[in-house]
C-alpha positions as CSV (number, residue, x, y, z in Angstrom):
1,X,-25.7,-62.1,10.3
2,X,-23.6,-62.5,13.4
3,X,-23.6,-66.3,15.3
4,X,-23.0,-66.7,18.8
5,X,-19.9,-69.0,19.3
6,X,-21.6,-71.1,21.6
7,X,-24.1,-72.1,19.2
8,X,-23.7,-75.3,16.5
9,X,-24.5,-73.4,13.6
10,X,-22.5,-74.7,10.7
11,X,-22.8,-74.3,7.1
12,X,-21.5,-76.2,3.7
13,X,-20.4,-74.2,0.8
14,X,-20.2,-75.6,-2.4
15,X,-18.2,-74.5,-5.3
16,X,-18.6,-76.0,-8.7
17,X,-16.8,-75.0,-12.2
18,X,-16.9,-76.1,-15.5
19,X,-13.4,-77.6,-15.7
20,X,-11.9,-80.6,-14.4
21,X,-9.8,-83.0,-13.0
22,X,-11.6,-80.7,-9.4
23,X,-15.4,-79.4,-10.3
24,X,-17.2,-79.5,-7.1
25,X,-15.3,-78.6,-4.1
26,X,-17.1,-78.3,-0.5
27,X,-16.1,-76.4,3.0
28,X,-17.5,-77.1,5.2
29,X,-18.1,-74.3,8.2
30,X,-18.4,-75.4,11.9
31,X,-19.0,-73.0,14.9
32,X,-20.2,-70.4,12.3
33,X,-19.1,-67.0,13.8
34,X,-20.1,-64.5,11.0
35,X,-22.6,-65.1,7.8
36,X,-22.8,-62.3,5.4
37,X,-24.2,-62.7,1.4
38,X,-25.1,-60.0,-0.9
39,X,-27.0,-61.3,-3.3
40,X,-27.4,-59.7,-7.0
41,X,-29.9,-58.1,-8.8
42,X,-32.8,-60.9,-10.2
43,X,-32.0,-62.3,-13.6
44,X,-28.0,-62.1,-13.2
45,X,-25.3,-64.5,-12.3
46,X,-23.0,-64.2,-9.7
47,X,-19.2,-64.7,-11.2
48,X,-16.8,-65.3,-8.2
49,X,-13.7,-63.5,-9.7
50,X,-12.0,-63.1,-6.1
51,X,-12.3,-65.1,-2.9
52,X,-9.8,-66.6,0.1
53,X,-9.6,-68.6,3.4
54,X,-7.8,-66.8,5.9
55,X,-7.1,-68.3,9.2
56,X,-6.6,-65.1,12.3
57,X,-7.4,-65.6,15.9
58,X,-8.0,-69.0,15.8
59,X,-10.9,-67.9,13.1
60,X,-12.0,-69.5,9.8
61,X,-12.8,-66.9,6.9
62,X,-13.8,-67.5,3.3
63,X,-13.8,-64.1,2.2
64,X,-15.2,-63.2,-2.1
65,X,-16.5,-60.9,-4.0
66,X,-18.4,-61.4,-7.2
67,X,-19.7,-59.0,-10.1
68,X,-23.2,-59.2,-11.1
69,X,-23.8,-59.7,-15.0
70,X,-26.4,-60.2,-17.6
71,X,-28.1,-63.7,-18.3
72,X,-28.2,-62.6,-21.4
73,X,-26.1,-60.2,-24.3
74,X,-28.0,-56.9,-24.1
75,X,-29.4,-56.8,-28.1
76,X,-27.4,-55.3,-30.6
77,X,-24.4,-55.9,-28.4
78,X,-21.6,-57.3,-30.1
79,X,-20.3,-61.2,-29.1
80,X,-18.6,-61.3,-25.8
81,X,-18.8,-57.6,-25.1
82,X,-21.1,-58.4,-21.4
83,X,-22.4,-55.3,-19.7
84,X,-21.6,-55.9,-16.0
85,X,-24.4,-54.4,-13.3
86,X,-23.4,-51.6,-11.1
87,X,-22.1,-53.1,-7.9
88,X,-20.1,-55.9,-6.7
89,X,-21.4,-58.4,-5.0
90,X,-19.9,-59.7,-1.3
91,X,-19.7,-62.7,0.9
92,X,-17.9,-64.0,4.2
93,X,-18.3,-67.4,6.0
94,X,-16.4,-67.6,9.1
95,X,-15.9,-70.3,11.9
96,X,-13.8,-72.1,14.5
97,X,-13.6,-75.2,12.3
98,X,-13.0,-75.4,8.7
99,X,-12.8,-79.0,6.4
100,X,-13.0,-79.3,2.9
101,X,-13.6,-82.0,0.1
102,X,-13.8,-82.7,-3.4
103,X,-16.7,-83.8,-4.9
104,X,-16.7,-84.5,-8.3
105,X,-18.8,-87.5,-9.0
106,X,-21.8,-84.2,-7.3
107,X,-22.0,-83.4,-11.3
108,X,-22.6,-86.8,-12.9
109,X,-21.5,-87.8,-16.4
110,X,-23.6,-85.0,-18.3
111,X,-22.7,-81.5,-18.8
112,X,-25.9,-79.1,-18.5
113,X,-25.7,-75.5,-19.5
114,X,-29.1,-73.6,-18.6
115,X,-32.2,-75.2,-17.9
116,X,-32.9,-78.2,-18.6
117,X,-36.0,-77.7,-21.0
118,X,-33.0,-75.1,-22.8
119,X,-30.0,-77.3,-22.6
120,X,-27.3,-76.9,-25.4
């Protein structure tokens, strides 16, 4: 998606992590410039294993890629051996503004892995 400059389109990105003392950091986008997400397939997470903010032309980029995997071990395979779909994901937010914050009381007090009728 491209945004004309002139418009106030912003957008907040939020990324969250399992480790602290930072969990929840947000950016927040203003001016928004360029939107582009590629989504993967249904039934998979999206692992962020690259991403950074450049800053060129007076321009804003958050710039990632993720891999698509599994929600689940395929069966019979063995204990953290994940199969990784074909493909790698892509994203870019870019603005004329960028400001960013931590979050961490976002998460509350309680851990949750899954969903919440499945927690562990």
């Amino acid at each position: 998606m491209s945004c004309p400059g002139h418009l106030h389109t912003n957008a907040h990105v939020l990324f969250q992590r399992q480790f602290k003392p930072v969990s929840v950091i947000e950016l927040f986008f203003e001016q928004l410039t360029h939107f582009t997400l590629s989504p993967s397939p249904e039934g998979c997470d999206s692992i962020i294993h690259y991403a950074r903010v450049t800053l060129e032309g007076g321009i804003f980029s958050l710039i990632g890629t993720f891999t698509a995997g599994p929600l689940r071990l395929p069966p019979g395979t063995p204990s953290g051996v994940w199969q990784r779909q074909p493909g790698t994901g892509e994203f870019r937010v870019a603005g004329r503004r960028l400001s960013w914050r931590e979050a961490p009381g976002w998460l509350g007090s309680e851990t949750r892995y899954g969903a919440l009728e499945n927690r562990v």
